[in-house]
FIZA-302626 format. One record per residue (C-alpha): x, z, y; residue in one letter; residue number from 1. Coordinates in pm, whole numbers. Last residue first. Example, Ala and Ser with C-alpha at 12.3 -4.5 7.8 and 13.67 -1.06 7.14 Angstrom:
% residues 2
> 1367;714;-106;s;2
> 1230;780;-450;a;1
***
This chain:
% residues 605
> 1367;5169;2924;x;605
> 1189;5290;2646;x;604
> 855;5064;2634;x;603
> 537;5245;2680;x;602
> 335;5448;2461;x;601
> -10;5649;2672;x;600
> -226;5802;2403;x;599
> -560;5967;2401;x;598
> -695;6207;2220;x;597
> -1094;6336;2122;x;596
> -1015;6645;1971;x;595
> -1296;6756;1635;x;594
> -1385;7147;1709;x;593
> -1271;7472;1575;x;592
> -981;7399;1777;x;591
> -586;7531;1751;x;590
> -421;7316;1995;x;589
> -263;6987;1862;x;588
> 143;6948;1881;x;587
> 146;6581;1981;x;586
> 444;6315;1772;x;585
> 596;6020;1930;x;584
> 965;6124;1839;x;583
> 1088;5998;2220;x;582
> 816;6181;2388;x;581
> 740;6477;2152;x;580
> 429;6631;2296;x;579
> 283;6966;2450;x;578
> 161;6816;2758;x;577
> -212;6751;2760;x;576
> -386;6614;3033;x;575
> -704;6693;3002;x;574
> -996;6385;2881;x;573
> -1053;6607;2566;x;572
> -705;6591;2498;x;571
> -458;6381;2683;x;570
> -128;6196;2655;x;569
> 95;6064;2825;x;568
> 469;5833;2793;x;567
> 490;5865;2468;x;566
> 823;5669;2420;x;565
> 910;5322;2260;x;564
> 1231;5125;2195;x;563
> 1406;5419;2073;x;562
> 1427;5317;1672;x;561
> 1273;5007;1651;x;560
> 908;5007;1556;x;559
> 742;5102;1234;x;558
> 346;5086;1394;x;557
> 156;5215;1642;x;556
> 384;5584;1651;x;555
> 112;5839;1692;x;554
> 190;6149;1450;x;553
> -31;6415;1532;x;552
> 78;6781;1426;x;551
> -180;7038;1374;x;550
> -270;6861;1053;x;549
> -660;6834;975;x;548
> -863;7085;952;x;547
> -1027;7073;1288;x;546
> -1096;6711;1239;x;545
> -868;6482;1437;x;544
> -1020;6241;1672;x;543
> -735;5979;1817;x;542
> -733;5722;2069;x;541
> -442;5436;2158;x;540
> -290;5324;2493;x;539
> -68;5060;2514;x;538
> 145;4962;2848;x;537
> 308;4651;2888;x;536
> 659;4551;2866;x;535
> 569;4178;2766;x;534
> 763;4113;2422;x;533
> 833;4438;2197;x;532
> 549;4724;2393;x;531
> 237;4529;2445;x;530
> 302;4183;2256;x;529
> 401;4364;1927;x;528
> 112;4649;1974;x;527
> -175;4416;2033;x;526
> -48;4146;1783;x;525
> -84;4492;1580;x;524
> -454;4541;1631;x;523
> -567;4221;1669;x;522
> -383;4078;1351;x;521
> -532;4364;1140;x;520
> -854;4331;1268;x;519
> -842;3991;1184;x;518
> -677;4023;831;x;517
> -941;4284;747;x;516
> -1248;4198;840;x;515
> -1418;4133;548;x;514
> -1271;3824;364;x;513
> -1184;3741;58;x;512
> -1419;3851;-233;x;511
> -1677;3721;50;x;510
> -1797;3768;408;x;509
> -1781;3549;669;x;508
> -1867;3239;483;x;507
> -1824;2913;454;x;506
> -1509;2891;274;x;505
> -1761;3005;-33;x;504
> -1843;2636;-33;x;503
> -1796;2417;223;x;502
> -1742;2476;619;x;501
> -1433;2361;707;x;500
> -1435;2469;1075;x;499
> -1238;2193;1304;x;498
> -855;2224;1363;x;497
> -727;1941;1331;x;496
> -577;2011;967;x;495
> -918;2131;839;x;494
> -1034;2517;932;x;493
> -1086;2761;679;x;492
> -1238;3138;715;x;491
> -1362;3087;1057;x;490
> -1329;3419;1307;x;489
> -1604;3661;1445;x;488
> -1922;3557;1625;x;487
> -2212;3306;1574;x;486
> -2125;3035;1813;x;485
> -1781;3094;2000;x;484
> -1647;3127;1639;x;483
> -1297;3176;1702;x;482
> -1034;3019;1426;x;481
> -954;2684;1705;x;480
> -826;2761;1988;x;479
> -696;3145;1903;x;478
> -557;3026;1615;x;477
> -369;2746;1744;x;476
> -230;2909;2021;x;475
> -140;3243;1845;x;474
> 99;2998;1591;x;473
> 238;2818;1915;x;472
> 328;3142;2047;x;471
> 435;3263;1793;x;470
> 674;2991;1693;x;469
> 841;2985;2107;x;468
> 871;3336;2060;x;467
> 1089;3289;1753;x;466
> 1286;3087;1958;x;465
> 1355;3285;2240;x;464
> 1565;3525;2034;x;463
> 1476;3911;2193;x;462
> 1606;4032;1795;x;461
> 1314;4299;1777;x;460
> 1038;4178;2000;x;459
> 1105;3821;1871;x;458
> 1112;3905;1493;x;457
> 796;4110;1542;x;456
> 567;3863;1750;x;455
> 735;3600;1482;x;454
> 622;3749;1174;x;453
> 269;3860;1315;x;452
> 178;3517;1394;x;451
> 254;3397;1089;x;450
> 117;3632;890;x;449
> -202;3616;1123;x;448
> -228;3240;1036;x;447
> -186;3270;672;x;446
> -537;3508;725;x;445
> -755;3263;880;x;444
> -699;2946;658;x;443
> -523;2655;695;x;442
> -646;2321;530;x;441
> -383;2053;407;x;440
> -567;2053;64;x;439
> -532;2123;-363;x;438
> -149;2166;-357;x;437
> -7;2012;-53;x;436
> 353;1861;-171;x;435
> 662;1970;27;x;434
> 733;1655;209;x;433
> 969;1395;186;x;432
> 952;1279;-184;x;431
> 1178;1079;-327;x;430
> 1243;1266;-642;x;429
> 924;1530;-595;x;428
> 1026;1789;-405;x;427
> 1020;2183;-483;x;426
> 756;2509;-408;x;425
> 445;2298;-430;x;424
> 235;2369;-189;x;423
> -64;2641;-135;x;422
> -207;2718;236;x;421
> -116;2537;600;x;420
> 65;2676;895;x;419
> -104;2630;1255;x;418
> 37;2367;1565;x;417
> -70;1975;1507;x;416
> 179;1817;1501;x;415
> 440;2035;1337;x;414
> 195;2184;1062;x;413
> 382;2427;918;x;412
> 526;2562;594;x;411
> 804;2338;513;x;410
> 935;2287;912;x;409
> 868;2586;1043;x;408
> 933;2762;731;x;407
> 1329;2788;744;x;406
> 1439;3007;994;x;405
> 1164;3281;952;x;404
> 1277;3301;558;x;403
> 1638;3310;681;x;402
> 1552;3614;943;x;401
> 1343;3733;698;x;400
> 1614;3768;431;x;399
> 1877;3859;682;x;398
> 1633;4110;874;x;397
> 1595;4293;492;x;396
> 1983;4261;392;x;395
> 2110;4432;721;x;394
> 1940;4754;599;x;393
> 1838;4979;853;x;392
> 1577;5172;704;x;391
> 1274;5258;916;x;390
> 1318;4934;1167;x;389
> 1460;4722;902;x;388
> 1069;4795;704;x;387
> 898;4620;987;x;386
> 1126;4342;970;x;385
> 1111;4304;603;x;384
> 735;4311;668;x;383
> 742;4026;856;x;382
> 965;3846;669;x;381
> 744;3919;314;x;380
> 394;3803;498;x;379
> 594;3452;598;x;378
> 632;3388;263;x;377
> 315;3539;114;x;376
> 120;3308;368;x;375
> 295;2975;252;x;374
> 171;3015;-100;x;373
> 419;2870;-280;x;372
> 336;2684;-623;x;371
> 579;2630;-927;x;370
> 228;2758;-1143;x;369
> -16;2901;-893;x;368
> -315;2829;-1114;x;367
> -290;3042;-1408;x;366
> 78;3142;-1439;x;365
> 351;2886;-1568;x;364
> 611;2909;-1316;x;363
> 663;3266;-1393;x;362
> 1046;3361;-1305;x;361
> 1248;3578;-1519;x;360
> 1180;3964;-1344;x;359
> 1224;4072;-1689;x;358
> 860;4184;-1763;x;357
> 776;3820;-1607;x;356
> 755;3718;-1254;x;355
> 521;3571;-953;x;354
> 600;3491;-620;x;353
> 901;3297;-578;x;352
> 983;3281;-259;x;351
> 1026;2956;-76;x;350
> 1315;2756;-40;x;349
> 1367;2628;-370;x;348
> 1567;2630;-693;x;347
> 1912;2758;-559;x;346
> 1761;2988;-324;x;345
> 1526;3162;-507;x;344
> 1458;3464;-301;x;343
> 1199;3751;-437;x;342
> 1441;3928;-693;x;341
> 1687;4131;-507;x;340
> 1508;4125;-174;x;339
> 1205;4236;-281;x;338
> 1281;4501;-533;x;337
> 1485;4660;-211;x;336
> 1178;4623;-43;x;335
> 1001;4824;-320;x;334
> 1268;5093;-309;x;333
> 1234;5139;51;x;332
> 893;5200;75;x;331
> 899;5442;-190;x;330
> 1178;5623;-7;x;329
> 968;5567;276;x;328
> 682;5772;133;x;327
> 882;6062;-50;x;326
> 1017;6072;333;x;325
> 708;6176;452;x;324
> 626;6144;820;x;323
> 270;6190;814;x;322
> 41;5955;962;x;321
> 314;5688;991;x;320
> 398;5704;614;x;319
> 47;5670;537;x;318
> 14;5331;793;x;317
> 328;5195;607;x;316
> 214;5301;242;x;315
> -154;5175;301;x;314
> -205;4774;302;x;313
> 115;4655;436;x;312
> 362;4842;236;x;311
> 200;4876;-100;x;310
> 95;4426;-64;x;309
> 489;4413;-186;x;308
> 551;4454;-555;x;307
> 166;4462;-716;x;306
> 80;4156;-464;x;305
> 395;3984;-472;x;304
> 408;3946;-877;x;303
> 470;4113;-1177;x;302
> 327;4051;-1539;x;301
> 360;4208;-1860;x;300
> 41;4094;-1956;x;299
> -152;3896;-1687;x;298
> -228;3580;-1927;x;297
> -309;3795;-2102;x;296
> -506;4101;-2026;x;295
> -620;4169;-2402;x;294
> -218;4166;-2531;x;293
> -208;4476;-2383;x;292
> 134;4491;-2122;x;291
> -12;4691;-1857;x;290
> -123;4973;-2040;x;289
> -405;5171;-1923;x;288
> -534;5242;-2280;x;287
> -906;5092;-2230;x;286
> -891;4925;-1906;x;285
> -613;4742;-1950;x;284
> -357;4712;-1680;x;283
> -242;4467;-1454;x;282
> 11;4321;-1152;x;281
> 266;4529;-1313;x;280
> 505;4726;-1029;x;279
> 896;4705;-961;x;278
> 1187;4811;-1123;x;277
> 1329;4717;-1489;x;276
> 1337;5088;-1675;x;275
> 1091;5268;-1464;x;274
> 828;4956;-1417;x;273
> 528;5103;-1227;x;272
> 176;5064;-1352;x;271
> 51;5320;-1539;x;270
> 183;5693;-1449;x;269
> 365;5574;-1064;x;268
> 65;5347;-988;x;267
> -199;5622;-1110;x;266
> 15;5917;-959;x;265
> 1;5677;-615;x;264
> -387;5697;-651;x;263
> -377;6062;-635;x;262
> -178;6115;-329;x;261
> -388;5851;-157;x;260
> -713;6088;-273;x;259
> -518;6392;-200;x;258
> -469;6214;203;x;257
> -829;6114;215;x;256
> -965;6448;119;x;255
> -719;6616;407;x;254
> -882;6435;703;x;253
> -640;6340;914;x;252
> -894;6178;1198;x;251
> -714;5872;1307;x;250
> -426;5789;1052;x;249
> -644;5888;808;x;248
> -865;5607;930;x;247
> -605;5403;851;x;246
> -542;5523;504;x;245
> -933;5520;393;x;244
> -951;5153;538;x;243
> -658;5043;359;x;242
> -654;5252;29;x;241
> -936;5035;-192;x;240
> -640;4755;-62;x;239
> -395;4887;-364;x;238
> -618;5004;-590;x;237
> -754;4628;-593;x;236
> -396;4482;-564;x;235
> -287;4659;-886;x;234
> -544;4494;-1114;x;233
> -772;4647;-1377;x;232
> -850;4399;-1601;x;231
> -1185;4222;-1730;x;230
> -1163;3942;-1493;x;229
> -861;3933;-1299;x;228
> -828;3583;-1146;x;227
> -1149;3553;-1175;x;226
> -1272;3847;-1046;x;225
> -1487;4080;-1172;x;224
> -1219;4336;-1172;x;223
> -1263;4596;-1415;x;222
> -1512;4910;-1386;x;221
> -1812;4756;-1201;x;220
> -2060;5065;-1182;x;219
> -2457;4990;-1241;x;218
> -2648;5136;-930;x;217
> -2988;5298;-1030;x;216
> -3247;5065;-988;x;215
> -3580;5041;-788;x;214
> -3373;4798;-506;x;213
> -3051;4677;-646;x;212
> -2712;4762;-620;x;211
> -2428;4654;-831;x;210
> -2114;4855;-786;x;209
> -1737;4762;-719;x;208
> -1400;4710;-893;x;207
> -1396;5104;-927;x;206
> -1119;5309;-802;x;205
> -834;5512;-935;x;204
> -726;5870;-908;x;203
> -479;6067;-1105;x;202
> -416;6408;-1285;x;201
> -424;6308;-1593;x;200
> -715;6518;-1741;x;199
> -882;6574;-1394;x;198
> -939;6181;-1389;x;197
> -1069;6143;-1038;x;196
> -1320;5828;-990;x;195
> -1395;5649;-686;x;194
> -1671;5385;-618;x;193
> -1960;5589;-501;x;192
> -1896;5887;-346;x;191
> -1537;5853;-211;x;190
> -1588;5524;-97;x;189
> -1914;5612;91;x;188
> -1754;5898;259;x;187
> -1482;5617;388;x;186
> -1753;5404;463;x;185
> -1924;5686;706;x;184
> -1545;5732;831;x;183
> -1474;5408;962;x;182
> -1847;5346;1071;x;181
> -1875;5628;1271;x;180
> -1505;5543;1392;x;179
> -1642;5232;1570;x;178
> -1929;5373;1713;x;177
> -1722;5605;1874;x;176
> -1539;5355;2092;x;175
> -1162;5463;2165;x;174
> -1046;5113;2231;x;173
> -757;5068;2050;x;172
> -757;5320;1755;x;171
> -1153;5214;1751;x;170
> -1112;4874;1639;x;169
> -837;4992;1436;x;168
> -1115;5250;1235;x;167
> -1335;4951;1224;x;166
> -1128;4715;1078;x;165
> -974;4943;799;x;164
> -1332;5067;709;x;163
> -1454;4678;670;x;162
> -1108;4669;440;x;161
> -1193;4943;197;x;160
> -1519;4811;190;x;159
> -1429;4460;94;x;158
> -1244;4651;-172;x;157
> -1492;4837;-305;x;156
> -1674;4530;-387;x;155
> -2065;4607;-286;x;154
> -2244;4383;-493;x;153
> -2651;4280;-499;x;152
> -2593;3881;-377;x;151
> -2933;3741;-289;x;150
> -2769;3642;37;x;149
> -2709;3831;380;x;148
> -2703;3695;761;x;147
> -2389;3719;924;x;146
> -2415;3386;1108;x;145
> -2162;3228;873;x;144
> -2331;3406;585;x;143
> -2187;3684;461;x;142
> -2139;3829;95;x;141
> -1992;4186;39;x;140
> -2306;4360;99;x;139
> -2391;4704;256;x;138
> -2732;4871;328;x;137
> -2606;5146;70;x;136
> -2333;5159;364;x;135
> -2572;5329;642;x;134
> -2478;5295;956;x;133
> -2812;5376;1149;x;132
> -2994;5087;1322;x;131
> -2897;4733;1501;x;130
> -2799;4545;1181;x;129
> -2624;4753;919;x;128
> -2412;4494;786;x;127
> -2425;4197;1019;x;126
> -2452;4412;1328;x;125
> -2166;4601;1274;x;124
> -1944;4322;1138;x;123
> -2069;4131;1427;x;122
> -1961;4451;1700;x;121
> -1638;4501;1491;x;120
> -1558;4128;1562;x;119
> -1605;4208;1889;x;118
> -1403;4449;1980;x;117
> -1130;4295;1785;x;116
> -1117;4025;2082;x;115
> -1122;4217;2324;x;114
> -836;4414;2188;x;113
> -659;4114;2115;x;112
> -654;4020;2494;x;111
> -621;4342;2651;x;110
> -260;4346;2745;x;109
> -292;3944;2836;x;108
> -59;3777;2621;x;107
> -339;3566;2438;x;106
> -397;3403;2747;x;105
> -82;3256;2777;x;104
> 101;3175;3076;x;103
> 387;2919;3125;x;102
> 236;2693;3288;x;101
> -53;2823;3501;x;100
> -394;2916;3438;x;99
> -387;2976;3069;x;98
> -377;2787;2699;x;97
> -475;2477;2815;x;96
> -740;2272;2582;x;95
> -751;1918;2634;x;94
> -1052;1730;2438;x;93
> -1114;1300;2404;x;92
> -733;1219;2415;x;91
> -694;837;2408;x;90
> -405;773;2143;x;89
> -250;457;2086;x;88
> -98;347;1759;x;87
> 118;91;1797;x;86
> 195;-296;1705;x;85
> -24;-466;1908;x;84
> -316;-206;1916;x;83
> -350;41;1651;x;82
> -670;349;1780;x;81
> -548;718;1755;x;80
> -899;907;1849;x;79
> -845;1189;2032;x;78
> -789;1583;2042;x;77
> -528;1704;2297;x;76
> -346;2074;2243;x;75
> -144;2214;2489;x;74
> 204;2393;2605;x;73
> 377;2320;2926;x;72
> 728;2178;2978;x;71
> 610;1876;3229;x;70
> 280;1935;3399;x;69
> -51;1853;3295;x;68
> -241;2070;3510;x;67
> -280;1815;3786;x;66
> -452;1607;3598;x;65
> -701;1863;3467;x;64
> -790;2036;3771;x;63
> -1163;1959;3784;x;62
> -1207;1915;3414;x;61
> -1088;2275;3383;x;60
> -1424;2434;3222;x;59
> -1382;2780;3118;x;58
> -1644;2822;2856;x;57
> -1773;3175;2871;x;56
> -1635;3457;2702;x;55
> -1781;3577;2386;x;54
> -1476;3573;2158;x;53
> -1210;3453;2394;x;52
> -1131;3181;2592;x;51
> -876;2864;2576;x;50
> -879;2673;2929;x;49
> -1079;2365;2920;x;48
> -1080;1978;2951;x;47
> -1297;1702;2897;x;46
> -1179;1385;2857;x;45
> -1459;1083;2963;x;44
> -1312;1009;3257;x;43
> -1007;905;3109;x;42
> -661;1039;2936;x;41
> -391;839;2768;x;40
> -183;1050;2586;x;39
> 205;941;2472;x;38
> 320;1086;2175;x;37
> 675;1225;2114;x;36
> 834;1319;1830;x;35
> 1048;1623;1856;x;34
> 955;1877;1550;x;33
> 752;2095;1720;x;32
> 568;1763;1919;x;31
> 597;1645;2249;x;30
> 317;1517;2424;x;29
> 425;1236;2715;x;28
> 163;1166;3013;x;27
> -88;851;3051;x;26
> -358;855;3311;x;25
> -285;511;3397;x;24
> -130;605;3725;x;23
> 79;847;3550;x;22
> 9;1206;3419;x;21
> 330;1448;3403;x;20
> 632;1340;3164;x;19
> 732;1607;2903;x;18
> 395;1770;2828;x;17
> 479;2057;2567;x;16
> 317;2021;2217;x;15
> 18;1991;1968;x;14
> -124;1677;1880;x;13
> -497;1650;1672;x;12
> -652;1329;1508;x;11
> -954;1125;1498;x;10
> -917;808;1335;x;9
> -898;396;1382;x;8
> -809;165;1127;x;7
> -513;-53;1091;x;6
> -242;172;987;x;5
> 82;53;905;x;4
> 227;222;555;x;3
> 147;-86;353;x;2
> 0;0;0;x;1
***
């Protein structure tokens, strides 16, 4: 087949303007990886400057022209048309990403928190509608509007994360509403989906219940996943600790802490690896072992998600609530695990993500096979950079600085900004490309790795470059993942950009998705941006119980050593002063009452 094209198509082109508009209304678009297109606009291009969830549309037809200045960052979407020889490309949509040049919206102090305001609200509203919270109301399928379906399950996962979103939303805005929620679904949790084995001394957590109106609820022991079916996996005890552990963070309620405490025993007793390191992605339900030939083909397995989804989900955020060093010793060893086994250099240059018994690679599992998923890369440099900050290993910013240098141009999309799903992890002889899997879609939550990745790598190493990446990752997310018609953030979009809206991509609410990944990207794109890249200000609210610790940890997140400082803090709406400004930590007062506290962090000089 030739390679010209000779029919016409819709496309997207992401990049700074490098000649302003000319008396044609033409100007130059250059791409991430250096091509250049030229845009021909006319009166028919509308333009606009990105908003947020439930802002109004900010029309910049006016002052388009003279917006389109050399060195600034934009998106066009046209229709490429051949004509003698060339394909020409009339931009239908311009989208700016602020006012001037070299602003970004999504760098304003309260841009994310905005934003995760109001995905809470939908949540809110979708799930419990405009009445009491009440979780038996609950379901883990969403329609894109938030509307329910005939589905009767209540994954104790999607739970798990719902709580985590709400209790950030709160940590960042100080709304009680907010925490109600946090802490009614953390009650609900502990009622209905967790189980404490008094025998062995450990704690694990149902897949989920079935509810139904005139029945009693029918307990979902083993996954019903899939990918899982009929086995108890790691990452589902894993995330069933995300909401609980952040709201811990919050209120430090002493139930949630033994029930974390009790759910590490069941990870240290059944599913860590004592002689060869690391965690089993499985066990069986009936003896708890993790290499029963009834789990195949997830016997005597290992991959990212039993190694490395502990630090993200709960470990960091428990670590930060109470300063353990049993928990960064944990922490550490799994990173360690990470960067001993995780990089496959000589075969390919992504991760491999999946591993037998022996830590041999697994390129024959289910359906990931030789497969990358792009996400998991750039999940493992930011955490690395994260974890560099608590232990200062110069192996853990190598690995992500080398992972960071490299998937730009394997992982992304360099024309048209945002990082795609599944490829295959080596090259075809004569291939040029990385091989899309199944799609060249992008979905919501490889987007917040990304943009998390390089937030942190630029607020820690100050390299201009991996500013440049997250900026262009937060500018494609933010124009094109908001849904400016029913609320909250698309699952899937297609390579341009536009919802995919098929299937159970479709939803807001599935197996998948339930707030997590977007409250978790608001929450600490707030803190990176804040106090690493612009200098700002961050303030943060607490409510401790009256029986919980006296002693309030409130670092936002594993941070450099030094580079922040409590700068205020108040109790009750007093100013409060007895405080640990460079070791972020408040001495409570004695109160037979909940404390309502308030934060001031701000960059160390």
């Amino acid at each position: 087949m030739p390679s010209g094209v000779d029919f016409r198509f819709s496309d997207l082109v992401a990049g700074r303007v490098g000649s302003p508009v000319d008396e044609r209304g033409t100007f130059g678009l250059t791409t991430a990886d250096g091509r250049e297109f030229r845009v021909t606009m006319d009166g028919n291009t509308s333009a606009e400057v990105l908003r947020n969830l439930e802002h109004p549309y900010l029309d910049a037809a006016g002052h388009r022209d003279e917006m389109v200045v050399p060195g600034r960052l934009l998106f066009a979407y046209g229709v490429f048309t051949p004509q003698d020889g060339e394909l020409g490309f009339a931009a239908k949509r311009v989208i700016f990403l602020g006012r001037e040049p070299e602003s970004y919206r999504f760098e304003e102090p309260d841009w994310w928190i905005h934003q995760l305001g109001r995905i809470a609200a939908f949540y809110r509203r979708a799930q419990f509608g405009a009445g009491p919270i009440d979780y038996r109301d609950y379901r883990t399928v969403l329609r894109l509007d938030g509307r329910k379906t005939a589905s009767h399950v209540q994954e104790t996962d999607t739970i798990s994360r719902l709580v985590y979103g709400m209790a950030s939303a709160y940590m960042l805005s100080g709304e009680e509403e907010f925490l109600e929620a946090a802490e009614r679904g953390v009650d609900y949790l502990r009622e209905h989906m967790r189980f404490v084995d008094t025998t062995h001394n450990v704690t694990y957590w149902y897949h989920g219940i079935e509810v139904q109106e005139g029945r009693p609820e029918k307990k979902l022991f083993t996954s019903e996943f899939s990918d899982d079916y009929d086995a108890i996996p790691m990452y589902e005890q894993i995330y069933a600790l995300a909401g609980p552990t952040q709201t811990y963070r919050i209120n430090g309620d002493p139930r949630i802490l033994r029930d974390a405490e009790g759910t590490i025993r069941l990870f240290d007793n059944h599913f860590r690896d004592y002689k060869g390191g690391g965690y089993f992605s499985h066990i069986d339900p009936i003896f708890m072992d993790p290499r029963h030939a009834s789990i195949a083909p997830n016997d005597g397995r290992k991959n990212w998600n039993s190694v490395g989804d502990h630090a993200p989900a709960y470990m960091i955020n428990l670590y930060l609530a109470t300063g353990r060093e049993e928990y960064a010793d944990m922490l550490e060893r799994t990173f360690d695990t990470i960067v001993e086994h995780f990089p496959e250099d000589d075969h390919s240059p992504f991760v491999q993500e999946r591993f037998n018994e022996d830590w041999t690679p697994d390129r024959g599992h289910t359906w990931q096979q030789d497969r990358a998923v792009v996400g998991h890369n750039l999940k493992i440099a930011w955490n690395l950079m994260r974890m560099h900050s608590l232990r200062g290993k110069r192996d853990y910013q190598a690995l992500a600085e080398r992972i960071a240098g490299r998937m730009p141009a394997i992982g992304s999309d360099q024309q048209r900004g945002g990082w795609y799903d599944v490829v295959e992890r080596t090259k075809a002889a004569g291939d040029h490309w990385y091989a899309f899997t199944w799609h060249d879609r992008k979905a919501w939550w490889q987007q917040e790795q990304a943009i998390l990745a390089y937030l942190i790598l630029a607020g820690t190493t100050k390299d201009q470059d991996y500013l440049q990446e997250a900026r262009r990752a937060s500018a494609f997310y933010n124009a094109f993942f908001l849904d400016h018609d029913e609320g909250a953030v698309y699952f899937n979009v297609l390579a341009d950009g536009m919802p995919y809206l098929l299937g159970t991509e479709r939803f807001k609410g599935s197996h998948s998705m339930s707030m997590y990944h977007s409250s978790e990207l608001c929450y600490l794109a707030t803190v990176y941006t804040n106090l690493l890249v612009r200098g700002e200000p961050l303030n943060l609210w607490f409510k401790p119980l009256p029986n919980a610790p006296r002693r309030l940890h409130v670092s936002p997140d594993l941070l450099p050593a030094g580079s922040v400082r409590l700068e205020e803090v108040e109790v009750d709406g007093r100013r409060h002063t007895a405080f640990d400004r460079d070791g972020l930590v408040v001495d409570l007062p004695d109160s037979q009452e909940r404390l309502t506290v308030r934060v001031t962090l701000v960059p160390a000089k």
